[in-house]
N, C-alpha and C positions, 0 to 999 in steps of 0.2 A: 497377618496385619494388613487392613484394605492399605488401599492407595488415599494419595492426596493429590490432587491437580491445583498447584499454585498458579492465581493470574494475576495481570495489568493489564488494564481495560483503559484504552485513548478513544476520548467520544470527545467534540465541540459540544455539543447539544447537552448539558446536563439531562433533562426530563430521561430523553434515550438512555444514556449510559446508566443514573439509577434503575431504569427500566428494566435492563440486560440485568445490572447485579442481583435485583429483585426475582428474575428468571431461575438464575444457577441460586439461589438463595434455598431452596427445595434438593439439591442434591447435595449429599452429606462430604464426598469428596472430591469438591471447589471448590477452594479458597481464593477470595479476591486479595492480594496484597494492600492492590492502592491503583485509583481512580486517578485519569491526567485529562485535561481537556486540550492539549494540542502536541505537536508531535515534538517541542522541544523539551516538553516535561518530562515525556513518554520515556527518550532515551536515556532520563538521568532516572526517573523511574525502576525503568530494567538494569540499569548496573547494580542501584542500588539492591532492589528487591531479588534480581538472579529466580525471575519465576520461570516455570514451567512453560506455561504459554502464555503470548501476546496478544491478544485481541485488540486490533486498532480500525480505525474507521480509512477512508481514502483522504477526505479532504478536512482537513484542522489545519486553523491558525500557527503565524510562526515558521510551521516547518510538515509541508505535506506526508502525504502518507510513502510515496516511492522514496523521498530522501530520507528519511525515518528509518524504513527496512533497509536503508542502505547502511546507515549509523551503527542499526544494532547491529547488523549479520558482519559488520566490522569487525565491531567490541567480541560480543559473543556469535561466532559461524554457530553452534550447535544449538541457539533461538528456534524456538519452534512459531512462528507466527500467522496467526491466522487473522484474516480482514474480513470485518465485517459491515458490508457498505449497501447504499440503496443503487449505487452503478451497474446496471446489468450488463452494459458492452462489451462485446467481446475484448474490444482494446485493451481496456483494461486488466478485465482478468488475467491478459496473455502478457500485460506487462509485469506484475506482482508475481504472476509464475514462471516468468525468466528473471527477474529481482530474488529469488528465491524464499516466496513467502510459504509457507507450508498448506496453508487452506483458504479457500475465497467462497463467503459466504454472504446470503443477500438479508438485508434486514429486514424480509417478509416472511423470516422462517420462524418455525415456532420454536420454544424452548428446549424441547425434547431435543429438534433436530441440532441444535446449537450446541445443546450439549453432548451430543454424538461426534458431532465436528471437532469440538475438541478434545473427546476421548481419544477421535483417530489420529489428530497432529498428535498430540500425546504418545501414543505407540509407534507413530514413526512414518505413518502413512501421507501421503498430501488429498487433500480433498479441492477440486475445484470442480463447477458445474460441468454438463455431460457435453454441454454445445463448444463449450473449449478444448474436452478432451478430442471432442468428434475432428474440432479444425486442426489438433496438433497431427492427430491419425493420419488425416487427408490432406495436408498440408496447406489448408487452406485459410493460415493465418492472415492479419491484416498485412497486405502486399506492402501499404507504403510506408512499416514505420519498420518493418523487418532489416530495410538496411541500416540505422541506426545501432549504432555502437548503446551498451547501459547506459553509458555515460549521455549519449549524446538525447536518449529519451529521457531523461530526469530532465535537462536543457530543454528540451521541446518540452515539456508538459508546464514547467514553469515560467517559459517563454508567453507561452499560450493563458495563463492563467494569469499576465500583467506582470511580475516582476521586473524587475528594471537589470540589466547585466550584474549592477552592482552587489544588488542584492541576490542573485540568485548564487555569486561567486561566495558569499558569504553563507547563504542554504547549506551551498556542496561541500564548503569548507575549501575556495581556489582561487587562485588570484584574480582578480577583476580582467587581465588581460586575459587567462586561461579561459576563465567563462565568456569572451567574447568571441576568443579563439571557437568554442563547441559551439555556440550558437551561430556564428558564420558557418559550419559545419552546416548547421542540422538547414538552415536557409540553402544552401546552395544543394544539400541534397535532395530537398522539395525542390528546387529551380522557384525558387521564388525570392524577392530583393524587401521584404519588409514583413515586419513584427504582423499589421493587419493583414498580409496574405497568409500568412501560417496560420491566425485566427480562422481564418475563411475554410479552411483545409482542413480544421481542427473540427469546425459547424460540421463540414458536409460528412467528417468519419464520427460524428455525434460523439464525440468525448470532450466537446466545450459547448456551452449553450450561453 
């Protein structure tokens, strides 16, 4: 008996995400369950559907792509999830692969390779590009975000992206005092005293534009 590879595909972008479905739509074992367009669909999505693999984008409405993988690998640790973004930074990559995303994949790949990708989360393996593996090897990860706690880069990436305390305690699912608590954190460990200096720091390591 072949296999079945069940997915949930999280895209903002309608055109993209039928784009992708239309991709895997040519091999006979993937099955999409169900299409979400932002990250707070996604995780009722996945409980409900219990897919295979995840294919999520980084940045959607509601509820990002970091707090997302944190939701599900909650609910279900044994989520295979792969991200499929136009983000090349290294920052990134090396945040999703310490979030514990299974594969990071760029949306300039063709189908064939997409579909490889999630053959391998599927069997167990992690896929992320080589220039990640190379800096895990060498240790020559992004210096300034390495002292940050999980917690405390979810806080800095939506710090950076405008959310207000308030809202981002409600992202994480903490109390509004908790979430001011982590972002004095992630401030004093930049040495910096305001929201627009972490933007600035955020421009110069090109993961906010």
């Amino acid at each position: 008996m072949s296999r079945r590879i069940t997915l949930v595909i999280a895209d903002d972008h309608t055109l993209m995400r039928q784009g992708v479905v239309r991709m895997l739509d040519v091999y006979d074992d993937i099955e999409v369950l169900a299409e979400c367009e932002d990250g707070a669909e996604l995780t009722k999505a996945v409980i409900r559907h219990q897919p295979d693999v995840i294919l999520m984008d980084i940045a959607m409405p509601r509820m990002n792509g970091l707090v997302a993988i944190e939701k599900i690998l909650l609910q279900r640790p044994e989520a295979k999830v792969l991200v499929l973004t136009m983000h090349n930074e290294l920052e990134y990559m090396e945040a999703f692969y310490h979030s514990g995303a299974a594969g990071y994949l760029l949306k300039d790949s063709t189908g064939e390779e997409l579909y490889q990708a999630i053959c391998a989360v599927y069997d167990g393996r992690r896929i992320f590009p080589e220039e990640l593996e190379d800096a895990l090897k060498s240790g020559n990860v992004t210096p300034s975000l390495e002292h940050l706690t999980r917690r405390e880069r979810e806080v800095f990436h939506l710090v950076v992206q405008g959310h207000p305390t308030k809202e981002i305690g409600r992202l994480l699912n903490m109390a509004t005092k908790t979430a001011e608590h982590h972002r004095g954190k992630v401030l004093q460990k930049f040495q910096v005293t305001s929201t627009a200096e972490l933007i600035r720091i955020a421009v110069k390591m090109k993961i906010y534009q």
